[in-house]
C-alpha positions in Angstrom: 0.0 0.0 0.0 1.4 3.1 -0.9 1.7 6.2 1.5 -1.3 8.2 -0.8 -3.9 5.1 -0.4 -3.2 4.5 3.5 -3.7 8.3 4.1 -7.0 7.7 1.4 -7.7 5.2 4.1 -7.2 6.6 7.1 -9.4 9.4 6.2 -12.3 8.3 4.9 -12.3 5.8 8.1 -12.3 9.1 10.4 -14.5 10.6 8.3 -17.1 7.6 8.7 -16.7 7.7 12.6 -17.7 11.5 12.1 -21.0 10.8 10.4 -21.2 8.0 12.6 -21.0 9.9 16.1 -23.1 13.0 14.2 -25.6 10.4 13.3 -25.8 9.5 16.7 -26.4 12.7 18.2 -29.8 13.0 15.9 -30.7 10.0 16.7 -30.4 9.7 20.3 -30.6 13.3 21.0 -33.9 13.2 22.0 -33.3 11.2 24.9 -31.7 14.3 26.6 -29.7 17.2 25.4 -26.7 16.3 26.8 -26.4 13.7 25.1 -27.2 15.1 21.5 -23.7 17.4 22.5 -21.6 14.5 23.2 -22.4 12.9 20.6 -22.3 16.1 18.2 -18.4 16.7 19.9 -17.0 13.3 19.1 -18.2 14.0 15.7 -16.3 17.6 15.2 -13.4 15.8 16.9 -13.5 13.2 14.6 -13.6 16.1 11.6 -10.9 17.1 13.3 -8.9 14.1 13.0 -9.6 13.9 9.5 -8.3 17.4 9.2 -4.7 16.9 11.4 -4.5 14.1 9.2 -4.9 15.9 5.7 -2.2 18.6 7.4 0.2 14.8 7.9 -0.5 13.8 4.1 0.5 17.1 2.9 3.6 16.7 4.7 4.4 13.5 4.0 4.0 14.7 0.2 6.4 17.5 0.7 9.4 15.0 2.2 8.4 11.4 0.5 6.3 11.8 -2.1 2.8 9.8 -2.2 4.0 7.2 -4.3 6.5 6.3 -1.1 5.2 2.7 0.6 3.0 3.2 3.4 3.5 2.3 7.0 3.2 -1.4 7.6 -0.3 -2.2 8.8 0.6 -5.5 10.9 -2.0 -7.5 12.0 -5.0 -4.5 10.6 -7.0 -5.9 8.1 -8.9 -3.2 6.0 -11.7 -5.6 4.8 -12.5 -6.2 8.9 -12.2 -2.2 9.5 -14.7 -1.8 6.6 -17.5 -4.3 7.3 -17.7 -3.4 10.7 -17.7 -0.1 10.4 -20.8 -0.8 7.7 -22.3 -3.2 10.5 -22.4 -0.1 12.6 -23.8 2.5 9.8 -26.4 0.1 9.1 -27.5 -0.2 12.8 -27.4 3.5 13.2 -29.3 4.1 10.4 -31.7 1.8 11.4 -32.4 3.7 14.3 -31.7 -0.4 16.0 -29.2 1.4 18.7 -29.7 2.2 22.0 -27.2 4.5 24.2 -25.8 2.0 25.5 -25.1 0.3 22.1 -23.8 3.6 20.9 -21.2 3.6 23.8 -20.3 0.2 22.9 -19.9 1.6 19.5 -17.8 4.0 20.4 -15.8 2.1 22.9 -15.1 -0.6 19.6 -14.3 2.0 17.3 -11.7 3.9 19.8 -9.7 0.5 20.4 -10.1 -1.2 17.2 -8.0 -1.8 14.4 -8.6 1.8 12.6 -6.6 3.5 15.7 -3.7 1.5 14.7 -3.9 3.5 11.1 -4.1 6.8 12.8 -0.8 5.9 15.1 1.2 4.3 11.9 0.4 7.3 10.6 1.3 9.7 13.2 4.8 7.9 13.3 5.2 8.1 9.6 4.7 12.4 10.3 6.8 12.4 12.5 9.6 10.8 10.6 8.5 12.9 7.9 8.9 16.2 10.1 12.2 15.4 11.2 13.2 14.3 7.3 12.6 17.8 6.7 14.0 20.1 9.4 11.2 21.6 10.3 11.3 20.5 14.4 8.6 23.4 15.4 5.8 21.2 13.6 6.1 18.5 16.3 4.0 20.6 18.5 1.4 19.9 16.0 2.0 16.2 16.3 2.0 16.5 20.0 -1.5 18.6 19.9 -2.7 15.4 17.5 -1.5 13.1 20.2 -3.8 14.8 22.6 -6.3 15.5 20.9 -6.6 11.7 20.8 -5.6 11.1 24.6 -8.6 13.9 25.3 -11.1 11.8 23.1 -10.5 8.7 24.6 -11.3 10.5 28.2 -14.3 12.3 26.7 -16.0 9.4 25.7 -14.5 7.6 29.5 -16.3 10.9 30.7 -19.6 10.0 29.0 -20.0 6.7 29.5 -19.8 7.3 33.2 -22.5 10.0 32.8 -24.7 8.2 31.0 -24.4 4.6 31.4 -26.1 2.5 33.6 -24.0 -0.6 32.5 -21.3 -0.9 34.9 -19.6 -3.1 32.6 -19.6 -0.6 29.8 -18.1 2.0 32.1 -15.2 -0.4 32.7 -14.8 -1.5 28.7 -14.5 2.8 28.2 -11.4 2.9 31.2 -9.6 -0.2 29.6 -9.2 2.6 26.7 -6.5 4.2 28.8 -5.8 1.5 31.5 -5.8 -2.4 30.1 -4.9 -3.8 32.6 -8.4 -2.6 34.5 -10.4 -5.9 35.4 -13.3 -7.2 33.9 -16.8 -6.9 36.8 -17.1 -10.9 37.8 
């Protein structure tokens, strides 16, 4: 895969969990408005992953080229990524999800193989940045690296809100801590 067509990938897999989450907030936004705006923010921080990511191909042009090979994608498999990431539009659309089957969404789609992308990616920027000289854009890659640490916890955040599944609450904090146990 060449560095153009996992960026192409990487992308339009953010870009799905956008309309994803934004789908979410219409459709369960009606169970309380704070809700609708949780779901509305993971979408625009999704857009915004998307975006940092455009700002990495660019980059990555500049120093490589497109045509470069891309970052090796051990153990992702693009054809999984892309059916259940359909699997989820489809329920969504369906209007078959509850909240808590949105959290579990979300909790699936923060762990899963498409985060692997985004961090192949992220190295591949940085390699790119220092390929180039240009050491003041790491503070972009940095803000990137936050940007996902503080969407992880925003969605932790959430599902402690506004769960009543004790279970899922754990599933979000294994996000940031795996080693947190399972309820027996």
């Amino acid at each position: 895969m060449t560095l153009a067509e996992t960026f192409d990938l990487c992308q339009e897999i953010e870009l799905r969990h956008a309309k994803l989450y934004a789908t979410l907030s219409v459709r369960l936004g009606d169970v309380d408005e704070r809700i609708a705006r949780f779901w509305q923010e993971m979408s625009a921080e999704e857009w915004q992953h998307h975006l940092l990511v455009g700002f990495g191909r660019s980059l990555c042009a500049q120093t490589f080229g497109l045509d470069a090979p891309g970052p090796q994608l051990a153990d992702v498999s693009i054809e999984r990524i892309n059916n259940t990431l359909s699997e989820y539009e489809e329920r969504v659309s369906a209007k078959q999800v509850t909240l808590n089957d949105a959290f579990e969404i979300a909790v699936a789609l923060e762990t899963g193989e498409s985060d692997a992308i985004y961090a192949e990616l992220v190295s591949t920027i940085k390699d790119a940045i220092y390929q180039s000289g240009r050491p003041y854009l790491l503070g972009r890659i940095s803000q990137m690296e936050k940007d996902m640490h503080d969407h992880v916890n925003h969605l932790i955040d959430a599902a402690k809100r506004f769960s009543i599944n004790p279970e899922l609450v754990r599933k979000a904090h294994r996000l940031t801590d795996p080693h947190t146990p399972p309820l027996n």
